[in-house]
C-alpha positions as CSV (number, residue, x, y, z in Angstrom):
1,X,87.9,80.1,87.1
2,X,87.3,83.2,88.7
3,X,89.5,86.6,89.0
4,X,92.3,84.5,88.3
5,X,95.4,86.7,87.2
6,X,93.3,90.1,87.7
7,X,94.1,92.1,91.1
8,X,90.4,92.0,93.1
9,X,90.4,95.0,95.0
10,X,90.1,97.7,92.4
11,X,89.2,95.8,89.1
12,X,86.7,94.5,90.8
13,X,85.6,96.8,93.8
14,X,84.6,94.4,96.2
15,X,81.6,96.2,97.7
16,X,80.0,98.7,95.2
17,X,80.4,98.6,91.8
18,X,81.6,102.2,90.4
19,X,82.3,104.0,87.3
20,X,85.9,103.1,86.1
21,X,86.4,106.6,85.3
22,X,84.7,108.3,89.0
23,X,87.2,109.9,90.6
24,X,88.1,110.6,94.0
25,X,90.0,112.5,96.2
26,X,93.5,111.1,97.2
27,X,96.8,111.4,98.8
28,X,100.1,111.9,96.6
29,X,100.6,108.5,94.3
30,X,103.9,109.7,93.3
31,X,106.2,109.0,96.1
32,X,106.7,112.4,96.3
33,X,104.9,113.2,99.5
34,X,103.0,115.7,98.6
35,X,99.6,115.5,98.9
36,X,97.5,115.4,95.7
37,X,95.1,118.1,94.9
38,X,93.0,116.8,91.6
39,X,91.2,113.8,92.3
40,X,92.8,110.6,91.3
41,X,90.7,107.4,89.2
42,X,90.5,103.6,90.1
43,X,93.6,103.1,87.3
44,X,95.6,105.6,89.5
45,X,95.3,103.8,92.5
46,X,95.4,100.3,90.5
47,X,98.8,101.0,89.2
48,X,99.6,102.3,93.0
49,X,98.5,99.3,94.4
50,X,99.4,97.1,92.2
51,X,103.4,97.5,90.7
52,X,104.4,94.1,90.1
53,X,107.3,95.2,91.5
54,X,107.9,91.6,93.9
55,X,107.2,93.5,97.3
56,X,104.3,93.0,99.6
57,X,102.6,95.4,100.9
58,X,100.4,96.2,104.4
59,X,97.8,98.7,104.5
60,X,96.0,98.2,108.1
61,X,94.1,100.3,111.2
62,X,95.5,97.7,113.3
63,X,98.7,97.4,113.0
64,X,101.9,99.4,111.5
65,X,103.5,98.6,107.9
66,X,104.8,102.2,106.7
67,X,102.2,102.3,103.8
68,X,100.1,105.2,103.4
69,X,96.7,104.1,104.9
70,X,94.6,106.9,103.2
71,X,95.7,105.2,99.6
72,X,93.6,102.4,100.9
73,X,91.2,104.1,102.8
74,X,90.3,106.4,99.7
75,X,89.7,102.8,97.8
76,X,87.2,101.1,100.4
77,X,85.6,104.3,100.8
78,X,84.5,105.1,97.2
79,X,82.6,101.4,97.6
80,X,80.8,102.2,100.5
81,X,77.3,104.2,100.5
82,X,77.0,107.0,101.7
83,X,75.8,106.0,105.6
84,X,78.5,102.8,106.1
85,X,81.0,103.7,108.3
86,X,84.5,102.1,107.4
87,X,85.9,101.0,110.6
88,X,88.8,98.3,110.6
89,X,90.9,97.0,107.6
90,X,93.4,94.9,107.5
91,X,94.9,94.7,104.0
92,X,98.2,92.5,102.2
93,X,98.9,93.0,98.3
94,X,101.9,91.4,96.5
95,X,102.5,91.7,93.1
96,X,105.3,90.4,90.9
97,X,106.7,87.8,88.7
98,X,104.2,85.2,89.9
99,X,101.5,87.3,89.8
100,X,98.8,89.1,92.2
101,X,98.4,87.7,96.1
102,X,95.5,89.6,97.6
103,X,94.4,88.9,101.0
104,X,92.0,91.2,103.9
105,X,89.8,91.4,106.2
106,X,87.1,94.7,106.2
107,X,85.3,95.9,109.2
108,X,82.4,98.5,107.8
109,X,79.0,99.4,110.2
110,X,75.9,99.5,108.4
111,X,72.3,98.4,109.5
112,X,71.4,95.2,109.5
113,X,68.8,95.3,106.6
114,X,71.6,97.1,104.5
115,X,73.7,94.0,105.4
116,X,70.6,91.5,104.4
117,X,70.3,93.1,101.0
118,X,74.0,93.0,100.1
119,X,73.9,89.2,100.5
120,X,71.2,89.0,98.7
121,X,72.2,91.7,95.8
122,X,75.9,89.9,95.8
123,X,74.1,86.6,95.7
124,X,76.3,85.1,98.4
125,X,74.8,81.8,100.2
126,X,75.2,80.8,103.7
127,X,77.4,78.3,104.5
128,X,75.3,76.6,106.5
129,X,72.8,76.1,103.7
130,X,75.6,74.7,101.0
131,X,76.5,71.7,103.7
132,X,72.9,70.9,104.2
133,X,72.4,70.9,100.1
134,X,75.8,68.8,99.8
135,X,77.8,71.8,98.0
136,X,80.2,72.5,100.4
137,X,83.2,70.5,99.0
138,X,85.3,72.8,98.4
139,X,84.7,75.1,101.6
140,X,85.5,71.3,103.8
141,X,88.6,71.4,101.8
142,X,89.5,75.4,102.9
143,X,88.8,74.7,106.3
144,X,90.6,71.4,106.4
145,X,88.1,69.2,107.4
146,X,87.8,66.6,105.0
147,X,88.2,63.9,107.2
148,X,85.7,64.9,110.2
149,X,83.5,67.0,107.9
150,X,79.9,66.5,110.1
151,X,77.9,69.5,110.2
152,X,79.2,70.2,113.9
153,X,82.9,69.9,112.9
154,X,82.0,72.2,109.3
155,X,80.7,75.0,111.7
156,X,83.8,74.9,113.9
157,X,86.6,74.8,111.3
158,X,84.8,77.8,109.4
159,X,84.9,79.9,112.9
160,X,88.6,78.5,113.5
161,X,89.3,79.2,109.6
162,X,87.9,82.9,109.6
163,X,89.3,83.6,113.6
164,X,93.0,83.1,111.3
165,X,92.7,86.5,110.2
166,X,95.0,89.5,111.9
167,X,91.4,91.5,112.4
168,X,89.4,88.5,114.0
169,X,92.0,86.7,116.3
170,X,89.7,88.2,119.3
171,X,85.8,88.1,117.6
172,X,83.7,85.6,119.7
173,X,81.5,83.9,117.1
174,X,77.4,83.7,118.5
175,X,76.4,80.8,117.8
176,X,73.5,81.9,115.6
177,X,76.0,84.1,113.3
178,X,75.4,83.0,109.9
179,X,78.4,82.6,107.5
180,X,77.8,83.8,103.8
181,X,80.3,83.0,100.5
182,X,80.2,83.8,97.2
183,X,79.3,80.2,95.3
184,X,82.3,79.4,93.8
185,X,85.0,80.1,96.9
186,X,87.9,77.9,97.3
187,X,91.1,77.5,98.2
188,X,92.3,79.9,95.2
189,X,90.0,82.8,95.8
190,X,87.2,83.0,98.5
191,X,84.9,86.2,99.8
192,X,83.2,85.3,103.3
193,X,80.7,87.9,104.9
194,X,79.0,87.6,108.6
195,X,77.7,90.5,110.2
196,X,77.4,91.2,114.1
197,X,77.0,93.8,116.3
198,X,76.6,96.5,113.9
199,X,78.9,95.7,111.5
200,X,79.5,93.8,108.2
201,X,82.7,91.3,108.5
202,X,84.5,90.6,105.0
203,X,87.0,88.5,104.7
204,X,88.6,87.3,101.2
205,X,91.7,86.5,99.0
206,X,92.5,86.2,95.9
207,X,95.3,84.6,93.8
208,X,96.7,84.6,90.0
């Protein structure tokens, strides 16, 4: 099992691994309003994020939800080196009695050989590759093509899967973008990365 139970985005800082205890600076986590001067730690922003209080909530560029995006935008940002550029986000937490419901979709531009090493530092494997080796079982059952899974129909449904998303309802796949996953994605908890144009794409939930 993997992340079950434990909120993803901070716990586990999806991009760079940092210091629990770095610090950066923040708005106001209070409610208050005002903005915060000291910095603020990954447990600030956990417990922020994260109140198991039953209520979803929207951080996104793309679309309003009365959050605070710089709460959000200070979390991606502290995972990011120093020339990414953070560019869309499109973020849902819930939190409550049944426990953590993470789901997003991050936009960040970077060079291309900065995108090839972060597969390959991450270890995630292309799609592609896992049909060919006969490990994709669990990805034909995401997609929902257990029935027609040929390689053809495997592609498709992962574009179709992926296009889903708030941030990607207007991308236009090439069709010589490769699709990577962490190993052991499925339908509980999945991280997908594709890169075009100048940017890294990653898409992921996360549920426990």
């Amino acid at each position: 099992m993997r992340r079950q139970g434990t909120p993803c985005l901070c716990c586990y800082n999806r991009f760079k691994q940092k210091s629990e205890n770095s610090a950066t600076a923040c708005p106001d986590l209070s409610g208050a309003g005002t903005p915060k001067t000291n910095a603020c730690t990954v447990s600030d922003l956990h417990d922020y994020l994260y109140p198991y209080d039953g209520t979803e909530r929207v951080f996104s560029s793309l679309r309003p939800s009365g959050m605070d995006r710089r709460v959000i935008e200070a979390v991606l940002r502290r995972q990011l080196q120093p020339n990414w550029i953070l560019s869309e986000y499109d973020i849902s937490i819930y939190s409550g009695g049944i426990g953590v419901i993470e789901e997003m979709v991050v936009q960040v531009q970077m060079p291309q050989k900065d995108f090839e090493d972060y597969v390959t530092e991450r270890r995630f494997q292309d799609i592609a590759q896992l049909y060919t080796d006969n490990k994709a079982g669990e990805l034909i059952w995401l997609f929902g093509e257990e029935e027609s899974a040929d390689f053809a129909g495997f592609l498709k449904a992962a574009r179709s899967f992926l296009k889903e998303k708030k941030l990607l309802q207007s991308f236009s796949f090439n069709p010589d973008t490769a699709i990577f996953c962490e190993a052991d994605s499925d339908v509980n908890a999945y991280d997908f990365l594709f890169y075009s144009d100048g940017s890294m794409f990653f898409v992921a939930f996360s549920q426990g």
